[in-house]
GUDRENTI-212325 format. One record per residue (C-alpha): x, y, z. Coordinates in nm, 3 decimals, always signed. Each point is the difference from the previous one (the first is absolute). Layout:
GUDRENTI-212325
@X->X, Y->Y, Z->Z
...
***
This chain:
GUDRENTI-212325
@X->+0.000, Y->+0.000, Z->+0.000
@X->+0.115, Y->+0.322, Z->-0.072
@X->+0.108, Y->+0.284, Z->+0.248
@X->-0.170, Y->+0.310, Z->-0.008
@X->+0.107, Y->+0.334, Z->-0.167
@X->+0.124, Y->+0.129, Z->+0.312
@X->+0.147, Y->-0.308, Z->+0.124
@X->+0.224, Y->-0.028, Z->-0.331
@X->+0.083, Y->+0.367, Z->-0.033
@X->+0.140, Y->-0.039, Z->+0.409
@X->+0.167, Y->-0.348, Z->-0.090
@X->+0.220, Y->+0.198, Z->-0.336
@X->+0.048, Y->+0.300, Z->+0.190
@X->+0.180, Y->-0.229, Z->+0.275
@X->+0.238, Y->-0.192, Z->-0.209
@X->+0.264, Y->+0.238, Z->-0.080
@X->+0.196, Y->-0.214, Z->-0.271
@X->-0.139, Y->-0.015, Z->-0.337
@X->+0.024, Y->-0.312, Z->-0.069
@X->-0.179, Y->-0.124, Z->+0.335
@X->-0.293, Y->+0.189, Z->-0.166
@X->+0.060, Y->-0.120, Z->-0.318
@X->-0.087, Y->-0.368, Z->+0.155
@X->-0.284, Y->+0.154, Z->+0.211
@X->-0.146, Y->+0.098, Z->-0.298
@X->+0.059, Y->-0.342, Z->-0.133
@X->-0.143, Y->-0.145, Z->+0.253
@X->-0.326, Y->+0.191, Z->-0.023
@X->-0.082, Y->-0.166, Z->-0.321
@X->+0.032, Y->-0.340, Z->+0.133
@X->-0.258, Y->+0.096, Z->+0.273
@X->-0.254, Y->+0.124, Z->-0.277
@X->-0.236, Y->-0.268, Z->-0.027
@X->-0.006, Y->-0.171, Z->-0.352
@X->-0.189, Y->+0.152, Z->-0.282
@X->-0.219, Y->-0.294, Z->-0.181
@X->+0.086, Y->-0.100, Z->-0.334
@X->-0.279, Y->+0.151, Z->-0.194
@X->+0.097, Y->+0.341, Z->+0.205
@X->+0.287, Y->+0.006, Z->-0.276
@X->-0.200, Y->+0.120, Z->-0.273
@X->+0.105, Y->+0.268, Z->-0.250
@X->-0.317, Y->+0.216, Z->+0.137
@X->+0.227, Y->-0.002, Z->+0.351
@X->+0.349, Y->+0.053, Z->-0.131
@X->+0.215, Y->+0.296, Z->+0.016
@X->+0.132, Y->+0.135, Z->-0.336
@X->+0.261, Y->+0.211, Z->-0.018
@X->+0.215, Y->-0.172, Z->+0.275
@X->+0.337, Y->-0.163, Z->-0.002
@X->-0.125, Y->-0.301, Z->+0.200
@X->-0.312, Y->-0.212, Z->-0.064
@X->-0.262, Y->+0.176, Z->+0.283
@X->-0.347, Y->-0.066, Z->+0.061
@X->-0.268, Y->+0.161, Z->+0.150
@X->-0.358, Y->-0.120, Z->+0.128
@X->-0.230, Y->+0.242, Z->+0.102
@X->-0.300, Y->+0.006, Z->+0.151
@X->-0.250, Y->+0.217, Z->+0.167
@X->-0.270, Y->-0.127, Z->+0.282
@X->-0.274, Y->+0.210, Z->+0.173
@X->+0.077, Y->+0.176, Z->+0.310
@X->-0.218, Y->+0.303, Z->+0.083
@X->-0.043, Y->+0.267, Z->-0.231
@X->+0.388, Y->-0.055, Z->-0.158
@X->+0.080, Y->-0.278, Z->-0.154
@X->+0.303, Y->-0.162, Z->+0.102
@X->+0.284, Y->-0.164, Z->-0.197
@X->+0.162, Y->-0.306, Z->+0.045
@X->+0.333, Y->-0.078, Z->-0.210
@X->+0.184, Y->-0.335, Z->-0.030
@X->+0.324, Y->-0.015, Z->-0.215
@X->+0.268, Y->-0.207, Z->-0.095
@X->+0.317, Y->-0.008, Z->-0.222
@X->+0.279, Y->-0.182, Z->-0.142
@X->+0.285, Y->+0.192, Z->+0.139
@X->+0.085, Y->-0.027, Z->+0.375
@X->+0.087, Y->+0.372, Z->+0.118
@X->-0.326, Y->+0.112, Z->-0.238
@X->-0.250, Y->-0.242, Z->+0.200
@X->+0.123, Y->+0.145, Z->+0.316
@X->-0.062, Y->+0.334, Z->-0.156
@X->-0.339, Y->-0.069, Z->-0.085
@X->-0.045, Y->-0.124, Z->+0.329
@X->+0.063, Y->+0.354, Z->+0.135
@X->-0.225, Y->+0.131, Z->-0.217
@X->-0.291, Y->-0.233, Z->+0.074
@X->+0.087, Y->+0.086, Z->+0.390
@X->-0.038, Y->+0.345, Z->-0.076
@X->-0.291, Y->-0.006, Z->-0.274
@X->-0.216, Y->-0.337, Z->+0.152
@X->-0.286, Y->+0.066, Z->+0.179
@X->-0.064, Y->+0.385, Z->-0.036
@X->-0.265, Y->+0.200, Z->-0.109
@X->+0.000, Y->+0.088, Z->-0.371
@X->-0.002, Y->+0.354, Z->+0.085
@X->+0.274, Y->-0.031, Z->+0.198
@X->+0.241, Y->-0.219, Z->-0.225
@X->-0.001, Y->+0.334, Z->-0.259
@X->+0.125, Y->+0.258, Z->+0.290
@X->+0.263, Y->-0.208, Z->+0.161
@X->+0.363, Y->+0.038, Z->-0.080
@X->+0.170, Y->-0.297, Z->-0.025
@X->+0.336, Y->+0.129, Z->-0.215
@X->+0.024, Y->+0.232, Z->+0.293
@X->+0.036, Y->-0.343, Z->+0.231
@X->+0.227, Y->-0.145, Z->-0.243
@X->+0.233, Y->+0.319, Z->+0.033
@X->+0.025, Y->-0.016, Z->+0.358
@X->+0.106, Y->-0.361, Z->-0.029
@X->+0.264, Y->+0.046, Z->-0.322
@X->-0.210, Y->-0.291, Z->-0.145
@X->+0.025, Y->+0.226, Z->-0.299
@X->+0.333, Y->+0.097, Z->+0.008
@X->+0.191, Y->-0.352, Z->+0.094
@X->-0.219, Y->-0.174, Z->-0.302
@X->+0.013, Y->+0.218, Z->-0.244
@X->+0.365, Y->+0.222, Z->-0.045
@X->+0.152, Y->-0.188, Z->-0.237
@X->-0.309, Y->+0.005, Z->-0.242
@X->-0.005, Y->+0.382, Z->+0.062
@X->+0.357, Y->+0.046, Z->-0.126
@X->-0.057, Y->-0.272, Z->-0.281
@X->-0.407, Y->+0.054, Z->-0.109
@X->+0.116, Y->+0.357, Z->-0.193
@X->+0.222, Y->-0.129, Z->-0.170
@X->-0.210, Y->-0.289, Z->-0.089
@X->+0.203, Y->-0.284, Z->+0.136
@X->-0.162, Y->-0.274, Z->+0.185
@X->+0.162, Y->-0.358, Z->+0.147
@X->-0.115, Y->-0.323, Z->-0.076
@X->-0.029, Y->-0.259, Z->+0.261
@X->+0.105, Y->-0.267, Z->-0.214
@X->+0.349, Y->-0.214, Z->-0.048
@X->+0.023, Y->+0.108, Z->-0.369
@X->-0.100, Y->+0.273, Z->-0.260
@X->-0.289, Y->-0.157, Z->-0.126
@X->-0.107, Y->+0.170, Z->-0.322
@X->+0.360, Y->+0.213, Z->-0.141
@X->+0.232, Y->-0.180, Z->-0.204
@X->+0.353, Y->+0.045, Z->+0.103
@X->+0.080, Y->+0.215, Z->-0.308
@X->-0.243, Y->+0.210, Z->+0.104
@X->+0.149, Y->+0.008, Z->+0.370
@X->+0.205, Y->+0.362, Z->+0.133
@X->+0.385, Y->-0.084, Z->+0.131
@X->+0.073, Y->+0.227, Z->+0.253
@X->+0.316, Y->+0.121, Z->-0.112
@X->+0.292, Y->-0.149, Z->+0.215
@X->+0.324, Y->-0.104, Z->-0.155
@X->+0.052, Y->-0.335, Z->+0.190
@X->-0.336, Y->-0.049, Z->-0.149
@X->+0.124, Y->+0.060, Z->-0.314
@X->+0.276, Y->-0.204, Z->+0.051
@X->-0.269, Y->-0.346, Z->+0.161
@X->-0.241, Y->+0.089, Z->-0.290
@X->+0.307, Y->-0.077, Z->-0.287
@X->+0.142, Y->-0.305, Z->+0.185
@X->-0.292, Y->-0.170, Z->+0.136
@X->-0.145, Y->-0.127, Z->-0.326
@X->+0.337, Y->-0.142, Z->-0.111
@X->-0.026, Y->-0.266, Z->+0.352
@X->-0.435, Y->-0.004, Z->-0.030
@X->-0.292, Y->+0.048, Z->-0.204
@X->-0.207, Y->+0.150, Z->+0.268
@X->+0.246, Y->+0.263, Z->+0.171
@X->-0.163, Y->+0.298, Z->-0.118
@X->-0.337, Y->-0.097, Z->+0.124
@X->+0.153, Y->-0.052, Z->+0.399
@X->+0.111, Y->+0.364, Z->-0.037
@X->-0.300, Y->+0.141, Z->-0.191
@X->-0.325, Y->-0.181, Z->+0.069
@X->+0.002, Y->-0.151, Z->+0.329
@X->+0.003, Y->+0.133, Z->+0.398
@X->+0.071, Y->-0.196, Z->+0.257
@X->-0.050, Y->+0.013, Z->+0.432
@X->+0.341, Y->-0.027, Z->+0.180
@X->+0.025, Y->-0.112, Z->+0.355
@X->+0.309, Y->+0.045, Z->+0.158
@X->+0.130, Y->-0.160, Z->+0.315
@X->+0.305, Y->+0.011, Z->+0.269
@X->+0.217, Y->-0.333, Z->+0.072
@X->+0.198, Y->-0.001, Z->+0.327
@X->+0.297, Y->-0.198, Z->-0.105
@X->+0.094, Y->-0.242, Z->-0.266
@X->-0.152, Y->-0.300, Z->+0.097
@X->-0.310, Y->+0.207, Z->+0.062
@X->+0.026, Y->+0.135, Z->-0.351
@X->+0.057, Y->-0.349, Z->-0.193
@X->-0.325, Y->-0.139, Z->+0.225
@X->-0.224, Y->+0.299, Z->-0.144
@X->+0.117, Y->+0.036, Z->-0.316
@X->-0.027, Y->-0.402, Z->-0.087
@X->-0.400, Y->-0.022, Z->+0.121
@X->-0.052, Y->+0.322, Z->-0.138
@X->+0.129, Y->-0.104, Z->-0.357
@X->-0.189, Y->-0.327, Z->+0.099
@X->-0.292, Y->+0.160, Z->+0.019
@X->+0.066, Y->+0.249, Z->-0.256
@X->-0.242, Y->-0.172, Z->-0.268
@X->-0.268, Y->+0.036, Z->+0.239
@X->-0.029, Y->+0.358, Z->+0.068
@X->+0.063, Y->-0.008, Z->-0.390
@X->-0.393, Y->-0.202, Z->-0.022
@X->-0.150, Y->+0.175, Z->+0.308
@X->+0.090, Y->+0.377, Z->-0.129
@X->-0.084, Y->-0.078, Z->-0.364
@X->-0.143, Y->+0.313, Z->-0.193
@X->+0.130, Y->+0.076, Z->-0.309
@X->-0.270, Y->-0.224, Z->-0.288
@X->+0.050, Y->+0.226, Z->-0.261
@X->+0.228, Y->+0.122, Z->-0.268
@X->-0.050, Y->+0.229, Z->-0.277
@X->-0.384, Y->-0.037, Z->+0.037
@X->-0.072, Y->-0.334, Z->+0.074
@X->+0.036, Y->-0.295, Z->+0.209
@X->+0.413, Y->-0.114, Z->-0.005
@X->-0.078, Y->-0.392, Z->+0.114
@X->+0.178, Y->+0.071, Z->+0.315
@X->-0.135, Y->+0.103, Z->+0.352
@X->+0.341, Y->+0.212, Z->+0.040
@X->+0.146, Y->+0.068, Z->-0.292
@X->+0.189, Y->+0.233, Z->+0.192
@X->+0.203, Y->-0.338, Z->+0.141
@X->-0.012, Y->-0.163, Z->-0.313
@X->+0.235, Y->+0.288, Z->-0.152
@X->+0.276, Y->-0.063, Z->+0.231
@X->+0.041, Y->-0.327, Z->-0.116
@X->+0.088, Y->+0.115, Z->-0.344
@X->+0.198, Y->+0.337, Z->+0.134
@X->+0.379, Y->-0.145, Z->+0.065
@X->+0.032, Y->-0.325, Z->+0.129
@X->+0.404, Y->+0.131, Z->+0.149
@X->-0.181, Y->+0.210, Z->+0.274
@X->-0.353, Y->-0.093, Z->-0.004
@X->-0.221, Y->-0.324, Z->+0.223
@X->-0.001, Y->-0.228, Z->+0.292
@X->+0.408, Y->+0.036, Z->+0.055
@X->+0.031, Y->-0.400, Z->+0.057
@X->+0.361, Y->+0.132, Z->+0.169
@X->-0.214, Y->+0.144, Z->+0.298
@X->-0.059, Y->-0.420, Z->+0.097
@X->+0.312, Y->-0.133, Z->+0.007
@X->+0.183, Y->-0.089, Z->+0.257
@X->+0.250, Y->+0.251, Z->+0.100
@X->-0.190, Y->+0.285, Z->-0.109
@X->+0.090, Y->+0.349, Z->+0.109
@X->+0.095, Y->+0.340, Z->-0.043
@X->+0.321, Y->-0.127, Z->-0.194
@X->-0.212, Y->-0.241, Z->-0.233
@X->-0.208, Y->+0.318, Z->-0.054
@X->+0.260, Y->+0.221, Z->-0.141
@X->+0.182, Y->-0.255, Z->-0.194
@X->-0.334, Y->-0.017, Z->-0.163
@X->-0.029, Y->+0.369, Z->-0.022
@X->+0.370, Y->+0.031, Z->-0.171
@X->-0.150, Y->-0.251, Z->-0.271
@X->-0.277, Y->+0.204, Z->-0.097
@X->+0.044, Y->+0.196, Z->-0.306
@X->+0.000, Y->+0.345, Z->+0.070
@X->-0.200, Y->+0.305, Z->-0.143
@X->+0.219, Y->+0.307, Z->+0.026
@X->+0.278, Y->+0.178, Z->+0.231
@X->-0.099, Y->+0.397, Z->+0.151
@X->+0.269, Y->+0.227, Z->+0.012
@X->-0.120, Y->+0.327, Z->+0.059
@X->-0.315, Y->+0.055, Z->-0.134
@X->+0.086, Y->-0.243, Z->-0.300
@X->-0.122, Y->-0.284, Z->-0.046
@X->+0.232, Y->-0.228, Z->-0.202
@X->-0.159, Y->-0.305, Z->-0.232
@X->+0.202, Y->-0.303, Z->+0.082
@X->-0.273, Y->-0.227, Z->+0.001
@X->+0.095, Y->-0.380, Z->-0.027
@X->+0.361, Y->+0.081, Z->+0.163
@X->+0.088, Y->-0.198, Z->+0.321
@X->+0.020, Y->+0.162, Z->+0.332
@X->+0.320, Y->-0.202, Z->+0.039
@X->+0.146, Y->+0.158, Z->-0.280
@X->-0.094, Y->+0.342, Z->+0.125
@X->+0.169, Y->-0.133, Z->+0.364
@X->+0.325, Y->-0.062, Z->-0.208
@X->+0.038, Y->+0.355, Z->-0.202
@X->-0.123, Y->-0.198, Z->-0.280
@X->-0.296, Y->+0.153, Z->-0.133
@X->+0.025, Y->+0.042, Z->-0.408
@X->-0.220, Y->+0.325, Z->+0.063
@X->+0.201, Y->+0.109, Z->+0.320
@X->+0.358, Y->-0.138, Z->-0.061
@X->+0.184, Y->+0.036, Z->+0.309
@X->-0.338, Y->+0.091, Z->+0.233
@X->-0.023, Y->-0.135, Z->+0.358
@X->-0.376, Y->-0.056, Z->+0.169
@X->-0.103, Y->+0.199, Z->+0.236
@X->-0.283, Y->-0.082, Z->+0.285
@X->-0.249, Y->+0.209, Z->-0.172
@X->+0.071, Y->-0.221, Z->-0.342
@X->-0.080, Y->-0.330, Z->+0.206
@X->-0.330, Y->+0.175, Z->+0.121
@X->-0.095, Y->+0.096, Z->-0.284
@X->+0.048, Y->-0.372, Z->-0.152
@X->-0.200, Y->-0.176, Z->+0.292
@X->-0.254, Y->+0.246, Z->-0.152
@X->+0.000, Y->-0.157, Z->-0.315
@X->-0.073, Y->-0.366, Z->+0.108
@X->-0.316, Y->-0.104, Z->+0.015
@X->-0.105, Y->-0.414, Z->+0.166
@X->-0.337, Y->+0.006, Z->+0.119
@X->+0.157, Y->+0.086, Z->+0.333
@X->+0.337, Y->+0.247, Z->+0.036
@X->+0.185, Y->+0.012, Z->+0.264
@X->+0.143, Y->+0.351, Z->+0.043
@X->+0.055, Y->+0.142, Z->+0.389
@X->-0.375, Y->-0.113, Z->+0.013
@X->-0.170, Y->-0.296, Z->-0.193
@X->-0.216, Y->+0.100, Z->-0.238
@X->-0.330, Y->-0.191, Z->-0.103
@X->-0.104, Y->+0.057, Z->-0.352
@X->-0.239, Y->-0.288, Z->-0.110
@X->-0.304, Y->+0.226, Z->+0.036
@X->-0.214, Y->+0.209, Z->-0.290
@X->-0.103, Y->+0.294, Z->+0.166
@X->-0.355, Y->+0.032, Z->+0.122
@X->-0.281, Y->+0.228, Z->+0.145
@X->+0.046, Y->+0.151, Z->+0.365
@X->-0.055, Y->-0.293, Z->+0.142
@X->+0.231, Y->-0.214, Z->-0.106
@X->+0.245, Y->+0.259, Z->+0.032
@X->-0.004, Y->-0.049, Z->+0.353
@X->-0.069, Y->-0.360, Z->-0.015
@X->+0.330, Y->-0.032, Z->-0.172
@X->+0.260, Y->+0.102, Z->+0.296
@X->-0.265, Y->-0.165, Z->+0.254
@X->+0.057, Y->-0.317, Z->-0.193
@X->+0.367, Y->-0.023, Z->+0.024
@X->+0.046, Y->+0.132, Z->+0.359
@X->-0.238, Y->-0.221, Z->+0.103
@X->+0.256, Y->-0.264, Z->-0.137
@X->+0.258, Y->+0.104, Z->+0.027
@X->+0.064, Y->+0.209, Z->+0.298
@X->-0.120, Y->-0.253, Z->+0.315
@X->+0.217, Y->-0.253, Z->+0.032
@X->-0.284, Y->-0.275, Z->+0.049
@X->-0.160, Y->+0.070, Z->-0.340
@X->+0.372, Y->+0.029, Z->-0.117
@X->+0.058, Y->-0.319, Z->+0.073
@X->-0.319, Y->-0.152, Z->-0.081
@X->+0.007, Y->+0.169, Z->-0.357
@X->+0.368, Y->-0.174, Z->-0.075
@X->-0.174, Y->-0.351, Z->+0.127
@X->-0.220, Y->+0.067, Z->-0.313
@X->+0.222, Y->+0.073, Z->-0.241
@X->+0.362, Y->-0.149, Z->+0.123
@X->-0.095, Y->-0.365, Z->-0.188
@X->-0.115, Y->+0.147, Z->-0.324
@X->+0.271, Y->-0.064, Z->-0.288
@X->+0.159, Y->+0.247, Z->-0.215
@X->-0.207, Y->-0.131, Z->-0.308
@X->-0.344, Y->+0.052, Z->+0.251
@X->+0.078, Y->+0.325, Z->+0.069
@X->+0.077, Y->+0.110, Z->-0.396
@X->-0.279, Y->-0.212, Z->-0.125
@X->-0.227, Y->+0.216, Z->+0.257
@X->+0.114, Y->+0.343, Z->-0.103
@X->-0.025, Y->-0.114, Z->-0.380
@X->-0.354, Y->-0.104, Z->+0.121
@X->-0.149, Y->+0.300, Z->+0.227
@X->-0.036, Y->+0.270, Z->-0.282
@X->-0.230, Y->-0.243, Z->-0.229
@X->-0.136, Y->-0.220, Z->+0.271
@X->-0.001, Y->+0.233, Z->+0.319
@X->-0.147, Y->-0.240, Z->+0.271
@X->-0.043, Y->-0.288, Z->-0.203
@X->+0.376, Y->-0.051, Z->-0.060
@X->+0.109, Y->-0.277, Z->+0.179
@X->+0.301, Y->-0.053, Z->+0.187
@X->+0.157, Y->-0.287, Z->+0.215
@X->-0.330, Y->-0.175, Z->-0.076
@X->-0.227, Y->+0.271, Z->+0.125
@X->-0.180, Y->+0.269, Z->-0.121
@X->+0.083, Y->+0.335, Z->+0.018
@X->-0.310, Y->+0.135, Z->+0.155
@X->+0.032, Y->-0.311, Z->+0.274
@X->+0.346, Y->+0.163, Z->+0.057
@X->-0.098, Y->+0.373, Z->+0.004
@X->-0.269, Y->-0.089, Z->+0.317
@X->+0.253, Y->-0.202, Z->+0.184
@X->+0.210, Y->+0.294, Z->-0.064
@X->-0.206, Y->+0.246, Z->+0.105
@X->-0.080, Y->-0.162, Z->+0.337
@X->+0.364, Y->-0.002, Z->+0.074
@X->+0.031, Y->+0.395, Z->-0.062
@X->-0.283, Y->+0.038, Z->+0.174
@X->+0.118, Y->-0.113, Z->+0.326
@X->+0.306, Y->+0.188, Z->-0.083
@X->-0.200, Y->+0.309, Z->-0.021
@X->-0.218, Y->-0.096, Z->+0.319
@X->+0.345, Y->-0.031, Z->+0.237
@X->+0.162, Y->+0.270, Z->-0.156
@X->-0.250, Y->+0.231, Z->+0.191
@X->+0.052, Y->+0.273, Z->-0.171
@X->-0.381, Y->+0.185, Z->+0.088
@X->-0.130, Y->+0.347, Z->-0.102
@X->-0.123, Y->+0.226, Z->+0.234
@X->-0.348, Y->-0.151, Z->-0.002
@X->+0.172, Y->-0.320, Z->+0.080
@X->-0.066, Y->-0.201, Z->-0.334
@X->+0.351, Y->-0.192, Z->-0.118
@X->+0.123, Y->-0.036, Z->-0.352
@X->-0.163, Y->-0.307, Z->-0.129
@X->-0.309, Y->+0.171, Z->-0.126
@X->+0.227, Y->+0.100, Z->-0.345
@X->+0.024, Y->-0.354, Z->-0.076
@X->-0.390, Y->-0.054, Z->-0.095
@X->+0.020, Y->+0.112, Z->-0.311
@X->+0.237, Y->-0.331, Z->-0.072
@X->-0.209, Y->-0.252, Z->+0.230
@X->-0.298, Y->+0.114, Z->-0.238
@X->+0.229, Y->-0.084, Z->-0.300
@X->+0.122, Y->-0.272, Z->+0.159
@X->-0.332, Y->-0.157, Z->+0.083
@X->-0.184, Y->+0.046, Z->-0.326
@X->+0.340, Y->-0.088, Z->-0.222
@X->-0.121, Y->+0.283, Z->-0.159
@X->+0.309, Y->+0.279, Z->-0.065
@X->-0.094, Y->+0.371, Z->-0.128
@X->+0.105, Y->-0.059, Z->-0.336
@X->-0.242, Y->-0.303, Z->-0.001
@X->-0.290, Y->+0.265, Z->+0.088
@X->+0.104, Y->+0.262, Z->-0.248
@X->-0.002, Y->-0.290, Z->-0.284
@X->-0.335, Y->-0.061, Z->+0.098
@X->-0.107, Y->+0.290, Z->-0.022
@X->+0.200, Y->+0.055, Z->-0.313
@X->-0.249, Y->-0.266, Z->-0.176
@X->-0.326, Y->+0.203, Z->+0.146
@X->-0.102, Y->+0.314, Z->+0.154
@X->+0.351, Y->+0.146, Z->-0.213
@X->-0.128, Y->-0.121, Z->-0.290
@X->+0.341, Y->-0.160, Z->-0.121
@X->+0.148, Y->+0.341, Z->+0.087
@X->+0.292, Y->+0.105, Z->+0.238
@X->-0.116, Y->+0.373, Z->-0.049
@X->-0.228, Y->-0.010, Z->+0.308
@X->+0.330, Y->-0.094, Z->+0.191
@X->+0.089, Y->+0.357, Z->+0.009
@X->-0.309, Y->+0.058, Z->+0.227
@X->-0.057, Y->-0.298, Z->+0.199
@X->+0.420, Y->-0.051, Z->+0.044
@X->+0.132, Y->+0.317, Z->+0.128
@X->+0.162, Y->+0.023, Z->+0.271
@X->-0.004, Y->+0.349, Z->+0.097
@X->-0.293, Y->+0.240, Z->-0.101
@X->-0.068, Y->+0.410, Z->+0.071
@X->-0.330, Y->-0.144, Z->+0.134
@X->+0.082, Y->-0.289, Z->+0.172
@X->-0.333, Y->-0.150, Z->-0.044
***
């Protein structure tokens, strides 16, 4: 049941962090009861909004005003919890008195408004929105600006000597990062082996990007599926990371192996892509006779590798296609909850420690087609993904880490248990509705996928 105006307006004025609100406001649209099926009709929906929103109303005797009752839904997380607000405010009052009250003046005082909404009011003159989605689904790469770097330069005129799909990683697809502290070595080798374990998974549980150059690609992240045809010298699962021994050393012996992009000097970038970092180490750079590396140069080549997890002063997760808000935040919940208690640590690597190195390929060859139905070690990958999620869950739980209402972190991973559940990813939903209400269109992706919106309804 919901609280009332009052109560919620006291509740958001109490929780000084904005993302403790931000969840609040979540969590409002959970405790909105459930509109009925036939409630979303085209008579009840919202146009003009980045998010799918719908709106019941209804009006019932009461005296000599009638009054109105509203009931709403919506696919978007945050945006439920904002029409929840608004049927708080709105619900139960007079008509007369639903046209005189103010509630952008409420909104204000709560920077509802402002903490939604100011990217959109830098980008919404200049007519720039952002997609939600794990690919450009309608521009062909041709037709795709390069923002005008000179290492980029440089990546764009080596990468499709070494793949065929290069160009698209740099042009066509967005990602989520999560990055994470180790504690020591041993610590680091633990994480970054079930993380790169479990890589594939995030991979099926995050898919979103269906669609390329107006249609559906025959992948449920195509976004992952490019990778595998980017450069196979400092692209995938890093089969090093399992074997025994494995360490910081093993790590930059790999590193020295990878071909390299460019050397900075100055503000120069020069080309030497293809040269070994060895070479450069010995003065022997063609390019650079007689050059010497500097710490900056090995930075900047640990910048240039790319397995599905990199280990820089931090390991980096980077199965995932990006998502809307809410998966956002499920994203770092997911891998904290893993990765950062030492029970769910340890009960993650009993999951993944027996799987072989051919398992663990064949399941991140699998996860962009498949996404839970790929298979691995005999099971399937949604079987996986709720055994998974338990385990991060009860990371999450004795982590403790509460808000000041007192509510813990493991609320961000419902999105997943919902995808996990129904085996049912994003991209699986946008196909489907690819082949009806779209019409066999990605155009209405650019109002029902946005992620950010001047009027965040």
């Amino acid at each position: 049941m919901l609280p009332s105006f009052d109560d919620i307006v006291a509740n958001l004025e109490f929780l000084d962090d904005w993302e403790e609100r931000y969840r609040y406001v979540i969590e409002l649209g959970r405790m909105m009861p459930e509109l009925p099926e036939e409630a979303h009709s085209e008579a009840n929906k919202v146009h003009g909004c980045a998010s799918q929103v719908w709106l019941e109303t209804r009006t019932r005797a009461d005296g000599s005003d009638p009054v109105l009752d509203f009931r709403g839904d919506s696919d978007a997380h945050i945006v439920r919890g904002l029409v929840a607000i608004l049927i708080a405010f709105y619900s139960g009052r007079p008509v007369g008195d639903v046209q005189t009250l103010d509630i952008e003046g409420y909104l204000k005082r709560l920077q509802l408004d402002e903490h939604l909404t100011q990217l959109g009011r830098v980008a919404d003159p200049l007519g720039i929105g952002f997609l939600d989605l794990g690919m450009s689904p309608l521009w062909r790469r041709e037709e795709t600006p390069v923002m005008p770097k000179s290492r980029y330069r440089i990546m764009m005129g080596y990468m499709p000597k070494v793949g065929s799909l290069g160009l698209d990683m740099m042009l066509r697809t967005a990602t989520v990062q999560v990055n994470l502290d180790f504690s020591s070595e041993a610590d680091m080798v633990k994480k970054l082996r079930v993380s790169l374990a479990l890589q594939p998974l995030a991979t099926a549980l995050f898919a979103n990007s269906p669609f390329t150059d107006g249609r559906p690609n025959g992948f449920l992240s195509m976004r992952s599926h490019i990778w595998t045809d980017t450069d196979p010298h400092r692209t995938g699962m890093m089969p090093i990371a399992f074997e025994d021994g494995f360490g910081y050393e093993r790590y930059v012996d790999w590193l020295l192996d990878v071909p390299m992009y460019f050397v900075k000097r100055g503000a120069t970038y020069h080309d030497v892509a293809g040269a070994s970092f060895r070479d450069l180490m010995a003065g022997r750079l063609a390019q650079l006779p007689g050059e010497l590396p500097t710490t900056s140069d090995l930075a900047n080549h640990v910048s240039t590798v790319f397995p599905e997890v990199r280990l820089k002063r931090f390991l980096e997760m980077r199965g995932s296609d990006t998502g809307p808000r809410s998966f956002l935040m499920a994203a770092p919940a997911f891998w904290v909850g893993l990765l950062y208690d030492r029970s769910s640590l340890d009960a993650a690597w009993d999951l993944v420690k027996h799987w072989t190195s051919e398992e663990r390929q064949t399941f991140r060859d699998e996860a962009p087609t498949l996404g839970l139905d790929a298979v691995v070690a005999g099971r399937k990958a949604a079987e996986i993904a709720r055994e998974t999620l338990k385990i991060a869950r009860a990371g999450l739980t004795r982590r403790a880490i509460k808000d000041a209402l007192g509510r813990d972190e493991t609320s961000y991973l419902d999105p997943l248990e919902q995808v996990a559940e129904s085996g049912r990813s994003r991209a699986r939903d946008l196909l489907d509705r690819y082949h009806g209400a779209w019409g066999e269109s990605v155009r209405p992706a650019f109002r029902e996928c946005v992620l950010l919106d001047p009027a965040p309804a």
